[in-house]
C-alpha positions as CSV (number, residue, x, y, z in Angstrom):
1,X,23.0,-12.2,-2.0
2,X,19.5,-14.1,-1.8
3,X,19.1,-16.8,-3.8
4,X,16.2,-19.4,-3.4
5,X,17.1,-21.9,-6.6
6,X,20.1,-23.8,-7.5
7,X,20.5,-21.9,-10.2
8,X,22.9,-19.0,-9.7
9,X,21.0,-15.4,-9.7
10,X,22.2,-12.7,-12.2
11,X,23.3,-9.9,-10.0
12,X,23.2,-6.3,-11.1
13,X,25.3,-4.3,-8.7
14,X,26.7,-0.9,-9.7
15,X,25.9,2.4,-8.6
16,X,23.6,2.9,-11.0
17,X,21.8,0.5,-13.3
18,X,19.0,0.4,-16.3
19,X,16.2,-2.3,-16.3
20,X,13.3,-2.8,-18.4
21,X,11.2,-5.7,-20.0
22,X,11.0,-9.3,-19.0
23,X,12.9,-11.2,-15.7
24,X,12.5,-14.5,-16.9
25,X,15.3,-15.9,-14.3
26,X,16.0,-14.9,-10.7
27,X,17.6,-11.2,-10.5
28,X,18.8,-9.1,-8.1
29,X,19.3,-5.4,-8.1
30,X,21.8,-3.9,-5.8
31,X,22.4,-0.5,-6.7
32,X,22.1,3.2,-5.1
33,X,19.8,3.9,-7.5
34,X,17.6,1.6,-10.4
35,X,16.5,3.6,-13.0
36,X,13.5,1.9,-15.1
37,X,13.1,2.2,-18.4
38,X,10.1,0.2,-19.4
39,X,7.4,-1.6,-17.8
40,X,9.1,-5.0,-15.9
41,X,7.5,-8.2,-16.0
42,X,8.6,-10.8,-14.0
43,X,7.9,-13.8,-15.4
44,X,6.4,-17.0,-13.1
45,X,9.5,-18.9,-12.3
46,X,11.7,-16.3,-11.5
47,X,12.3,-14.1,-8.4
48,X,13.4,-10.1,-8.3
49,X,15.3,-9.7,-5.4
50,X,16.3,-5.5,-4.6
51,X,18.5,-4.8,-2.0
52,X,18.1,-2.8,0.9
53,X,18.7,1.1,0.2
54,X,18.4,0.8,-3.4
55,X,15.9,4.2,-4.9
56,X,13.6,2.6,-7.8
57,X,13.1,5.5,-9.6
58,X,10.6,5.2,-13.1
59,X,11.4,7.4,-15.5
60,X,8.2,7.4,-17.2
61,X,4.6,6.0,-16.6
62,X,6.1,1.9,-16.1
63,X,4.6,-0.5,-13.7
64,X,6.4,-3.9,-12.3
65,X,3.8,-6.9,-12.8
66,X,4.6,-10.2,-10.7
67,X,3.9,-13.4,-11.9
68,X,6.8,-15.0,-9.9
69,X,8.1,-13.1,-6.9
70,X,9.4,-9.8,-5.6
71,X,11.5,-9.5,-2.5
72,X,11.3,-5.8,-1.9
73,X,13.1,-5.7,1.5
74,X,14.8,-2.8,3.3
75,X,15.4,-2.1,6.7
76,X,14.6,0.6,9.4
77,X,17.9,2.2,8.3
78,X,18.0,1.7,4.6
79,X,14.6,1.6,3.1
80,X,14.1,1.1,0.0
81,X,12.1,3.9,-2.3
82,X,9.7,3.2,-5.0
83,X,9.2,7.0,-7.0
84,X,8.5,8.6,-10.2
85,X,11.6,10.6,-11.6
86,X,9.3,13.8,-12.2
87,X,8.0,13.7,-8.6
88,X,7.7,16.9,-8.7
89,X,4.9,17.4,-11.2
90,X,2.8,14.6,-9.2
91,X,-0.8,16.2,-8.8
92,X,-4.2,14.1,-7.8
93,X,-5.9,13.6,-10.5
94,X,-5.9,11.3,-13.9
95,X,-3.0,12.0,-15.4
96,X,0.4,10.8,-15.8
97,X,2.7,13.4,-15.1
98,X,4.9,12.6,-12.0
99,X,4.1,8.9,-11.8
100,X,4.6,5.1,-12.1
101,X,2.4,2.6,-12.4
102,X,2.8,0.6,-9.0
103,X,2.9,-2.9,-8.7
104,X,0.8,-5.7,-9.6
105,X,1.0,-8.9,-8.1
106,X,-1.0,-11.1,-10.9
107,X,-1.6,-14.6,-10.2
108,X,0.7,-16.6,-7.8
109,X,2.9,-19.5,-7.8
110,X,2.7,-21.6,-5.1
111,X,6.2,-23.2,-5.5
112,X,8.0,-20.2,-5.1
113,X,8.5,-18.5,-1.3
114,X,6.8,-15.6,-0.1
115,X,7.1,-12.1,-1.7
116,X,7.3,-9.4,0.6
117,X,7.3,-5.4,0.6
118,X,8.9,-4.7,3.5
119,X,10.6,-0.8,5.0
120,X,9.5,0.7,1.9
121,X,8.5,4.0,0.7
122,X,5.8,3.8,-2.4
123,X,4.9,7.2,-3.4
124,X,3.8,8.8,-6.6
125,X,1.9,5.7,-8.4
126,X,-1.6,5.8,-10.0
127,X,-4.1,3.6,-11.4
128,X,-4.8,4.9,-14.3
129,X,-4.9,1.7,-17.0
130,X,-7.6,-1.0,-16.6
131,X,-6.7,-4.9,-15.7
132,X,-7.6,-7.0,-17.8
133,X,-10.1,-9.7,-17.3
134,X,-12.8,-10.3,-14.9
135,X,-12.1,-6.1,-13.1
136,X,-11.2,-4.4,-15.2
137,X,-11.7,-1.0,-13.4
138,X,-8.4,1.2,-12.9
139,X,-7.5,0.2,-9.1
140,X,-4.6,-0.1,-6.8
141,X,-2.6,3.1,-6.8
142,X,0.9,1.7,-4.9
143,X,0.1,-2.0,-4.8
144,X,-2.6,-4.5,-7.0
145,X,-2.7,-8.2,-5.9
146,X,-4.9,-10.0,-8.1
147,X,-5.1,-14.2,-7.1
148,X,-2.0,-14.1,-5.9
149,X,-1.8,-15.1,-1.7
150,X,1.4,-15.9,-0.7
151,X,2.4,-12.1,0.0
152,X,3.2,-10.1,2.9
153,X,3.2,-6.0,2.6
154,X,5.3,-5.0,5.9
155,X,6.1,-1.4,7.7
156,X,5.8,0.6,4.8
157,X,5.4,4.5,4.2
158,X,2.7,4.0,1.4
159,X,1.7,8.0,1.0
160,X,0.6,10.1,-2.1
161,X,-0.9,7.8,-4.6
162,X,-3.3,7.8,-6.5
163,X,-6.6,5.4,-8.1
164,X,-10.1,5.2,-9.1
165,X,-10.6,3.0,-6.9
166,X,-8.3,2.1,-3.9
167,X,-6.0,4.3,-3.8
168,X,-3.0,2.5,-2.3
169,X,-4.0,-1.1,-1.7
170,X,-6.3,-3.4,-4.3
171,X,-6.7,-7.5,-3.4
172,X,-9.4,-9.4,-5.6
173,X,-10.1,-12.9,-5.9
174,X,-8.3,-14.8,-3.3
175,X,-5.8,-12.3,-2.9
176,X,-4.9,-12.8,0.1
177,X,-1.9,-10.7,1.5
178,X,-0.8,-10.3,5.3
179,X,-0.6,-6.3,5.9
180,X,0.5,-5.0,9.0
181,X,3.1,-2.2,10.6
182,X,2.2,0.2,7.6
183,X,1.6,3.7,7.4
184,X,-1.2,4.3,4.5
185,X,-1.9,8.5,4.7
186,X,-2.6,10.8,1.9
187,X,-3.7,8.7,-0.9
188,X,-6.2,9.6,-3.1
189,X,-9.6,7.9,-5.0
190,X,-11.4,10.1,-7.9
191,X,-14.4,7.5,-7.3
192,X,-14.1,5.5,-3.8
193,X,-12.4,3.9,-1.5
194,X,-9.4,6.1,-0.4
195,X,-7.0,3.3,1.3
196,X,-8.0,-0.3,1.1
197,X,-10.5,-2.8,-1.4
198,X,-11.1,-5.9,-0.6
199,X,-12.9,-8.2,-3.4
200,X,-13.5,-12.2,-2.7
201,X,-10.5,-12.4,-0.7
202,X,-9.6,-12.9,2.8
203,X,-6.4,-10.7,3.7
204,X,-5.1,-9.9,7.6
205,X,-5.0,-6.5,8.5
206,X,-3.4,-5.5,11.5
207,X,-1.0,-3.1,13.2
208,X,-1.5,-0.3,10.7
209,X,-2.4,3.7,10.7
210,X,-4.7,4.4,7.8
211,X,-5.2,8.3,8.2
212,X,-6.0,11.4,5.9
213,X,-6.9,9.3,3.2
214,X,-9.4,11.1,0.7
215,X,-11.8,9.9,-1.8
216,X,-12.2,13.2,-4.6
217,X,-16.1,11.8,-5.5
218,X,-18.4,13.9,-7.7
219,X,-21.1,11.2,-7.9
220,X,-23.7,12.0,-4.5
221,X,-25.1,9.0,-4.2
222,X,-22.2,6.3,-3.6
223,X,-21.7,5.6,-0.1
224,X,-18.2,5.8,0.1
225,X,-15.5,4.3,2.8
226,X,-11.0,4.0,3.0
227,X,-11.5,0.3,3.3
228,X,-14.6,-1.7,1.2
229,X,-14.7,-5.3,1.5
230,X,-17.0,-7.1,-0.9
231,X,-17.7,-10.7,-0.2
232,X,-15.0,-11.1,1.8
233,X,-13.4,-11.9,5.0
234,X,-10.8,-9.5,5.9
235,X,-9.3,-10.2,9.6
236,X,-9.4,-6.6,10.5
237,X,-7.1,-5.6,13.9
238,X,-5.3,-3.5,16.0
239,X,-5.4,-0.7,13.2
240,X,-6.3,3.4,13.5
241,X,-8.4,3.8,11.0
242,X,-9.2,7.6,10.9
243,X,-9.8,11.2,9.5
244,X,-10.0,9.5,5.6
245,X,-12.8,11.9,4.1
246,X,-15.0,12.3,0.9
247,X,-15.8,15.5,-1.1
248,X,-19.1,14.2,-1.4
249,X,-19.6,12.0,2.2
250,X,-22.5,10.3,1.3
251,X,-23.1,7.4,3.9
252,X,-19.3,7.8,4.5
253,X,-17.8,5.1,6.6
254,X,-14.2,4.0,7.7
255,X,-14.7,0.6,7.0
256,X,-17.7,-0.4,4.9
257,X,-19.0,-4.0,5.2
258,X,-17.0,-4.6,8.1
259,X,-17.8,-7.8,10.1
260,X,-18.0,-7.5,13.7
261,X,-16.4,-11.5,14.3
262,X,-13.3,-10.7,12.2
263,X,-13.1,-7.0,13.0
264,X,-11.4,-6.6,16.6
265,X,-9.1,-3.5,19.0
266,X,-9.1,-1.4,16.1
267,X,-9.7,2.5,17.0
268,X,-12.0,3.4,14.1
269,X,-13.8,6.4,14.0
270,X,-17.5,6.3,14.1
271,X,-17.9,2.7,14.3
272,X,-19.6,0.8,17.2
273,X,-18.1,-2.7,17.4
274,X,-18.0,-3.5,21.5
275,X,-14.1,-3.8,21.0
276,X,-13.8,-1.2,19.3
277,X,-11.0,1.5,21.2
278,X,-10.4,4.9,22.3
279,X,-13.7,6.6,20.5
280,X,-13.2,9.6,21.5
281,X,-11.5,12.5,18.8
282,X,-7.9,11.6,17.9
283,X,-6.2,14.9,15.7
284,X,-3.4,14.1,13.8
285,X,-0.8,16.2,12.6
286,X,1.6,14.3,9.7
287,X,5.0,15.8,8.3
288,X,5.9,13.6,5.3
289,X,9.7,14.7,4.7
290,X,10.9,12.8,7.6
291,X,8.1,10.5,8.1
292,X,6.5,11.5,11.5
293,X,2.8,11.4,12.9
294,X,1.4,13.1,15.8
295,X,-1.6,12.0,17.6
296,X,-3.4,13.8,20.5
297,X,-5.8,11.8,21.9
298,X,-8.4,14.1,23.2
299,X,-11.4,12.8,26.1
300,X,-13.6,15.0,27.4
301,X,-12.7,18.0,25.8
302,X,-9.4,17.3,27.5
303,X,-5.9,16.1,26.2
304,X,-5.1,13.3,27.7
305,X,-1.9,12.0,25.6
306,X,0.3,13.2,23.0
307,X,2.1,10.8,21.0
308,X,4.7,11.4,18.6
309,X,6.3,8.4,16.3
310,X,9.4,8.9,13.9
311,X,8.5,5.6,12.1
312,X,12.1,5.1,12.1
313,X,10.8,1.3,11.2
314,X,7.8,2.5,9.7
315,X,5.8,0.6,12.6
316,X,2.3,1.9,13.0
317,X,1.4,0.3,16.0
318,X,0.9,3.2,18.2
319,X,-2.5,2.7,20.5
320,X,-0.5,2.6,23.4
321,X,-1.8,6.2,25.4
């Protein structure tokens, strides 16, 4: 059992278990599966601890906001899942049916340890209700992080979500997270910005595969990207950033306002930094149910390396040919 105060945690552990409303003291789940029954809130001075295996499941459109911390962290074997109960009737567009409402990291405290997401599986969210305050657009599909820094968001499967803008990963005003070992594929934007936003804040980016991402635009004249970075300093590296499309590519990029000094061995399609690797066409071939990718890596018209990764530990540093 984790416990970072004096104070004793209250620890659920059953096979099953209920939660809703506020954490306003250090908690920790430990069940098979946690079934959520309202939105959770956990309040500044306390911690949510979940253990690893545990299935979050959301039985109706409920988010989890942070104030304090969350220690989301599975391992390789026992990951821990993040899901709406009605997966099933999860489609990509703006309604609720078959989804949760992610997780929103709003507004750190420094006195607590770092929160981490870490061997997890976050499927199924969208963005679909604006924050409050200075954006108040409806970003983020898996994960929000608004002024809050002291997070790290670790060798995840983040796949199938859903926003209007970012549709897995949100960071605004000195949100700065550490991301690295994830796989971010198949999420969806109904404006832009299929994987990744960036907005004043200066996150590290590194070590991940952020494929088949798509942006589901009807407006021509927005040139659209997977990650946007807006007066910010992202350290961008050692990522494949690739394949992540636009119904309407208009000036499409894979990284838009990327900066050359903090952008480094990344293989990114279509972009010409002089360290930038392996340009030539890379086709991928993804099969979600037991979390696999397969890249060809193609030179000349000729194959020169298949690669095939059971992220086992969800780790998508794969460049090696």
């Amino acid at each position: 059992e984790i416990n970072y105060n004096s104070e004793p945690q209250i620890s659920l552990h059953r096979d099953t278990i209920e939660v809703g409303g506020i954490i306003s003291e250090d908690t920790n789940w430990n069940a098979d599966i946690v079934f959520v029954t309202d939105d959770i809130l956990v309040e500044s001075t306390a911690f949510l601890s979940i253990q690893p295996g545990t299935e979050v499941i959301f039985e109706d459109y409920y988010q989890i906001q942070v104030q304090g911390g969350l220690l989301a962290e599975g391992t390789a074997e026992e990951r821990i899942v993040f899901r709406s109960q009605y997966d099933f009737l999860f489609e990509a567009d703006s309604t609720t049916a078959g989804a949760w409402g992610g997780i929103f990291f709003n507004q750190s405290n420094p006195s607590l340890p770092a929160s981490k997401i870490s061997f997890c599986e976050l499927k199924n969210a969208k963005a679909l209700i604006p924050l409050q305050g200075e954006f108040n657009g409806k970003v983020g599909g898996a994960i929000r992080v608004f002024n809050y820094s002291n997070l790290i968001i670790s060798n995840n499967y983040i796949h199938d979500n859903l926003a209007f803008y970012a549709g897995a990963i949100f960071c605004y005003k000195n949100a700065n997270p550490v991301i690295f070992g994830n796989l971010i594929t198949e999420n969806t934007a109904l404006k832009n910005v299929s994987a990744i936003y960036n907005g004043y804040s200066y996150p590290r980016i590194y070590n991940n595969t952020i494929v088949e991402n798509y942006i589901n635009n009807q407006d021509e004249y927005i040139e659209t990207s997977a990650i946007r970075n807006f007066l910010s300093k992202p350290y961008i590296f050692n990522n494949i950033i690739r394949e992540n499309e636009a119904n309407i590519p208009y000036l499409h990029q894979q990284i838009w306002e990327a900066k050359e000094f903090y952008t480094h061995n990344n293989n990114v399609q279509n972009i010409i930094f002089k360290d930038n690797l392996m340009r030539d066409f890379i086709s991928y071939s993804s099969k979600n149910n037991n979390i696999s990718l397969s890249i060809t890596l193609v030179r000349n018209g000729q194959v020169v390396n298949t690669h095939n990764n059971i992220f086992k530990s969800y780790s998508a540093n794969v460049h090696s040919s």
